[in-house]
N, C-alpha and C positions, 0 to 999 in steps of 0.2 A: 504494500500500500504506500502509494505518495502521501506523506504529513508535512504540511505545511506550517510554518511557523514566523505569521508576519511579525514584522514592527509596532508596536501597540504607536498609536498617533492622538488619546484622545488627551488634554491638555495634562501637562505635568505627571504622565505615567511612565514609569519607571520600568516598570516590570515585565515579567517576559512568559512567556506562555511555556517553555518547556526550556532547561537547561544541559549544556552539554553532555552531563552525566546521563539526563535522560534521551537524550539525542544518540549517545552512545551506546545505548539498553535497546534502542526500536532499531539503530541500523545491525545491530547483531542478531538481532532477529528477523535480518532479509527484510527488514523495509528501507525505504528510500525517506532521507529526511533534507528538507529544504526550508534554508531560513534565510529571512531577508535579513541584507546586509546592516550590522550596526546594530542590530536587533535587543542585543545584551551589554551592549558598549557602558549604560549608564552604573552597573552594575557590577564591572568589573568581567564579562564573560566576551571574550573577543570573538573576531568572525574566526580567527586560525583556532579558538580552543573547539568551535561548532566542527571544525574543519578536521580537527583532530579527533574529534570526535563520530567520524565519516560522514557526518553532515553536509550539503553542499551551500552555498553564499550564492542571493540571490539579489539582484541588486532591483528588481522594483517590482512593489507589492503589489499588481498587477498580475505579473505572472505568477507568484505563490499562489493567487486565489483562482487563477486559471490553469494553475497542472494538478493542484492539492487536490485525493478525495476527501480528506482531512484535515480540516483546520483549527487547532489550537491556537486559545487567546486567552486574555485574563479580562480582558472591560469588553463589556458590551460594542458589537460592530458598531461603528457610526457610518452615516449615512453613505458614503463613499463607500464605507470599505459592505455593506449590506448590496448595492447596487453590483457588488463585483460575486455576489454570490451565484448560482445557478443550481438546477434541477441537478440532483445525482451528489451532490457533495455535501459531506457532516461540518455543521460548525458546533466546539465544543469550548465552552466559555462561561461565561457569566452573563448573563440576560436579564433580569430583573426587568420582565416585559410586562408586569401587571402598572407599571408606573410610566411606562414608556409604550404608547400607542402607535406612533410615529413608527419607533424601529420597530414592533410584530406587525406591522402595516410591508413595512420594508421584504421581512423576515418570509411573509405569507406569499409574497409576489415571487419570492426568488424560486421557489420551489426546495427550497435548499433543507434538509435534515438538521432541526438547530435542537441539540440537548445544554441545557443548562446547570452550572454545576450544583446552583442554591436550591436543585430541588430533589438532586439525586439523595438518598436515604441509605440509611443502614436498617439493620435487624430489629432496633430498638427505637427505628423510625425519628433517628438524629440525620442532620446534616453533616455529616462527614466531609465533604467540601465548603461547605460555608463557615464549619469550625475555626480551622488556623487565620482565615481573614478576620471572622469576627475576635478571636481572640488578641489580634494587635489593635484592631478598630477600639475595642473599647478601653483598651489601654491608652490609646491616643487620644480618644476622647479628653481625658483627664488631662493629659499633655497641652494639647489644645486648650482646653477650656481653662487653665488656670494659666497660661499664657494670656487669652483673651480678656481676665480678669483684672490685668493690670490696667493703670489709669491711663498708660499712654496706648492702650488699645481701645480704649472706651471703656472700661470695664470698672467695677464700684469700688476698685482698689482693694482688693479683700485677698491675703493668702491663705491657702487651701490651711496650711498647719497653724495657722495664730504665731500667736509667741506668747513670751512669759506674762504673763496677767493678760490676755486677750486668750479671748473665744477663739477656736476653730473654725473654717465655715464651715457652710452648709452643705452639702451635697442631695441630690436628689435624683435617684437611678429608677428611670420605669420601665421596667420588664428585669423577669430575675433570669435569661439567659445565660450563652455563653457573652453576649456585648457585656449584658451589667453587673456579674460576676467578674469579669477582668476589670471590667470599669471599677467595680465600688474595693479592689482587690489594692488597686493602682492608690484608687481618692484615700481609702484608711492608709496604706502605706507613707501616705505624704502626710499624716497629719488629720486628715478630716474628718468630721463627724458625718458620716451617712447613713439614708434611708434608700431602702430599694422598696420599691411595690410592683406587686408582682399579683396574678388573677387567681394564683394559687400560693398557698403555702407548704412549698415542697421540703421533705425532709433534708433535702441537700442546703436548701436557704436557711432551716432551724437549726441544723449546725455548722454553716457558715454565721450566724449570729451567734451561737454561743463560744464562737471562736473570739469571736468582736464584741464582746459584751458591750463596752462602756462608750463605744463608738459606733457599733452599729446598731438599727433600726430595721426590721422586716415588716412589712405589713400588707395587707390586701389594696390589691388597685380599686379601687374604688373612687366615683369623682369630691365624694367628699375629703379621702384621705389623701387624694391628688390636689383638691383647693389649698386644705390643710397646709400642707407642705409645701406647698408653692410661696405659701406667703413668710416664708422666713431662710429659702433655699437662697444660696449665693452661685451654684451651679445646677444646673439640668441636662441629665441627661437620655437624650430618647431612645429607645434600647428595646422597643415592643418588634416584632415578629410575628407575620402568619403567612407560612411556607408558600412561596408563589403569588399570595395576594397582595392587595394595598397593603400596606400599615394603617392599623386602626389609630385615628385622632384622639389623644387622650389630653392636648391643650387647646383650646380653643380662643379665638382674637380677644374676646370678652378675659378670658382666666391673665392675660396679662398685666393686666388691671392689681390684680392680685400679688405682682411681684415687685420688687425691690428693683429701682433705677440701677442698669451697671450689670443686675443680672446678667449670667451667660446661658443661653440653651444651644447644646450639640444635640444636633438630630442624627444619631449615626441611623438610622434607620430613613435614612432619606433615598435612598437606592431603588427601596421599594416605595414612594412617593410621600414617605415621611410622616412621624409622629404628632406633628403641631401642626395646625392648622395654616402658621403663617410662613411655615417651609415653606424655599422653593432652591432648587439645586445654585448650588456654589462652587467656585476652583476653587485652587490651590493659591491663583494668581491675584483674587479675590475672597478671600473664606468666610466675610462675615457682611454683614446689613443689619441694621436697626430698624424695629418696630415699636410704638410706644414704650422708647429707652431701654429696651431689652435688645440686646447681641444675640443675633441670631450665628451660628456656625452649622454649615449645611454641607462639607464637600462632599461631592460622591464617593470619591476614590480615595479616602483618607489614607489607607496602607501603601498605596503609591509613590509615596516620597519614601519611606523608608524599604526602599525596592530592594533592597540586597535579602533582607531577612524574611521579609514577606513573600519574594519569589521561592525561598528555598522553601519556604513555610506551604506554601499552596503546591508547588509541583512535589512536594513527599504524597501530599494527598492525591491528587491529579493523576500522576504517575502508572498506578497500577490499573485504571480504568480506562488511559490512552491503548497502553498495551493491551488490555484485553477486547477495546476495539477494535487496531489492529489486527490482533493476529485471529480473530475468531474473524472480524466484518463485522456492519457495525447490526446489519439488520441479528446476525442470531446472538452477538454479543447483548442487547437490548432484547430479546424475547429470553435470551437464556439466564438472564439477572433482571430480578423482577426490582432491585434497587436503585440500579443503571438506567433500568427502564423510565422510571417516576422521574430523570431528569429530562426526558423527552416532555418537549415545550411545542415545537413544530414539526410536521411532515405533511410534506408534498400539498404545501398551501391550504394545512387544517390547523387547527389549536386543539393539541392532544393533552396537554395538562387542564386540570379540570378548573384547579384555584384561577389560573391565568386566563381563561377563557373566560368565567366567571367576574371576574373583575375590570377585563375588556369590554364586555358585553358579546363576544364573540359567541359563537354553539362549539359547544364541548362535542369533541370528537372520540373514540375508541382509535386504537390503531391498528390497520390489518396491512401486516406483510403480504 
């Protein structure tokens, strides 16, 4: 099988769809691997490590996406590179199309086989590809947010740890995840007092809190317990999840009203069209906007800048799932793993994932090889 492995192009990304170790793994197993030139430059992985790796250097992403029957990415196609798709060939990446109507607009025309990694599953019906991203995402969140906290970012001037006779701030994590378990992991670690609310109280969060007794806080999401806590938080972070769909709004333009001037809200859940109401996607180049004196921070690709760690971190996961469409094809690799399978998002110009279709307004399709 030809694998294709363009240049990521969407602003400030870093990262790289397959590394030469795994470049090295698909071409000894008699496949042919092609990557566009520079591909992993940012990151320290040159064209001659691909090359040593029996890889071939491709120098315009044009022809990758017209010899590939397989194409490996990490950010969603943008519009250019969806346009170069066609009938007969897999793209295998990150999609988050229940936010993005435009690109499954795109996606549906191409005729193109697109699996998505946020929605393939394991046994215990976890995301096992969306883990290692959301694992640095919500770490960064914290990163972020108490950067953006300082005065000369707009922010109420508040440090996450206090100091000697001053309070700690606030923190406020909604969804108990893997985002807001690294998140609220990261905020105690620097000092701050936080709350997670979460729609359950799962035995993993009551002993996550009895580790954190005197600093942390569990409780039900609920919009009372989310008013509540809004009005004394110094940081917010949005961190809710439902596999494939929107993200459910859990702030609303009114609950701003409710916060403290300087306030910062990170919506890491903006990917899938975000937490708060008054999200709307952000760079890297741009990361934040004010709404009734609230700091909004929205980027999509937050693990993007820290590309060296979060490539090696996503292609350990990625890895064993390229290969086994590989070397099986992708149609009985996808009937023959019924977890591989649930990351199928598009075929042959239907919406085969149910949550996605559902929150396009598309009709949910079955898929028949």
């Amino acid at each position: 099988m030809i694998i294709g492995i363009p240049k990521e192009i969407k602003m400030h990304e870093y990262r790289v769809g397959l590394t030469p170790q795994g470049a090295k793994m698909l071409t000894q197993s008699g496949h042919k691997v092609i990557v566009e030139t520079r591909a992993g430059d940012a990151i320290g992985f040159s064209d001659q490590d691909y090359q040593n790796s029996g890889a071939e250097i491709i120098q315009q992403a044009g022809d990758i996406f017209e010899q590939s029957a397989l194409i490996i990415k990490v950010k969603e196609p943008q519009e250019a590179e969806c346009r170069m798709l066609s009938k007969g060939q897999t793209l295998f990446t990150y999609l988050h199309l229940a936010a993005d109507p435009k690109q499954a607009e795109l996606l549906l025309a191409s005729g193109a086989t697109c699996i998505a990694y946020e929605t393939i599953t394991d046994d215990n019906d976890r995301l096992p590809l969306l883990q290692p991203m959301s694992e640095i995402a919500g770490r960064m969140s914290i990163q972020s947010g108490a950067h953006h906290l300082e005065n000369t970012q707009g922010g109420s001037g508040v440090l996450l740890s206090g100091a000697f006779g001053v309070a700690s701030a606030q923190v406020l994590v909604l969804g108990g995840g893997v985002v807001g378990m690294n998140a609220a992991k990261v905020a105690l670690g620097m000092g701050a007092d936080v709350t997670i609310l979460n729609r359950s109280i799962a035995e993993r969060l009551t002993n996550f809190q009895q580790q954190h007794n005197t600093q942390l806080t569990v409780n039900l999401s609920s919009q009372a317990n989310i008013e509540h806590s809004l009005k004394i938080a110094d940081l917010v972070i949005g961190a809710a999840l439902v596999a494939g769909a929107s993200a459910p709004r859990l702030i609303t333009r009114d609950m701003l009203k409710l916060m403290k001037k300087g306030t910062v809200l990170v919506d890491v859940s903006i990917d899938q069209g975000g937490c708060f109401e008054t999200s709307k996607m952000t760079t890297h180049d741009k990361p934040t906007y004010v709404i009734d004196d609230i700091i909004h921070y929205c980027v999509g690709n937050m693990p993007g800048v820290v590309a060296q760690t979060a490539t090696l971190a996503l292609t350990n996961a990625t890895l064993p799932y390229v290969v086994e469409l590989a070397n099986k094809g992708i149609q009985k690799a996808l009937l023959g793993n019924s977890n591989l399978g649930n990351g199928l998002n598009i075929y042959q110009g239907k919406v085969i994932h149910k949550a996605v279709a559902e929150s396009l307004g598309y009709q949910y399709n079955s898929v028949s090889f």
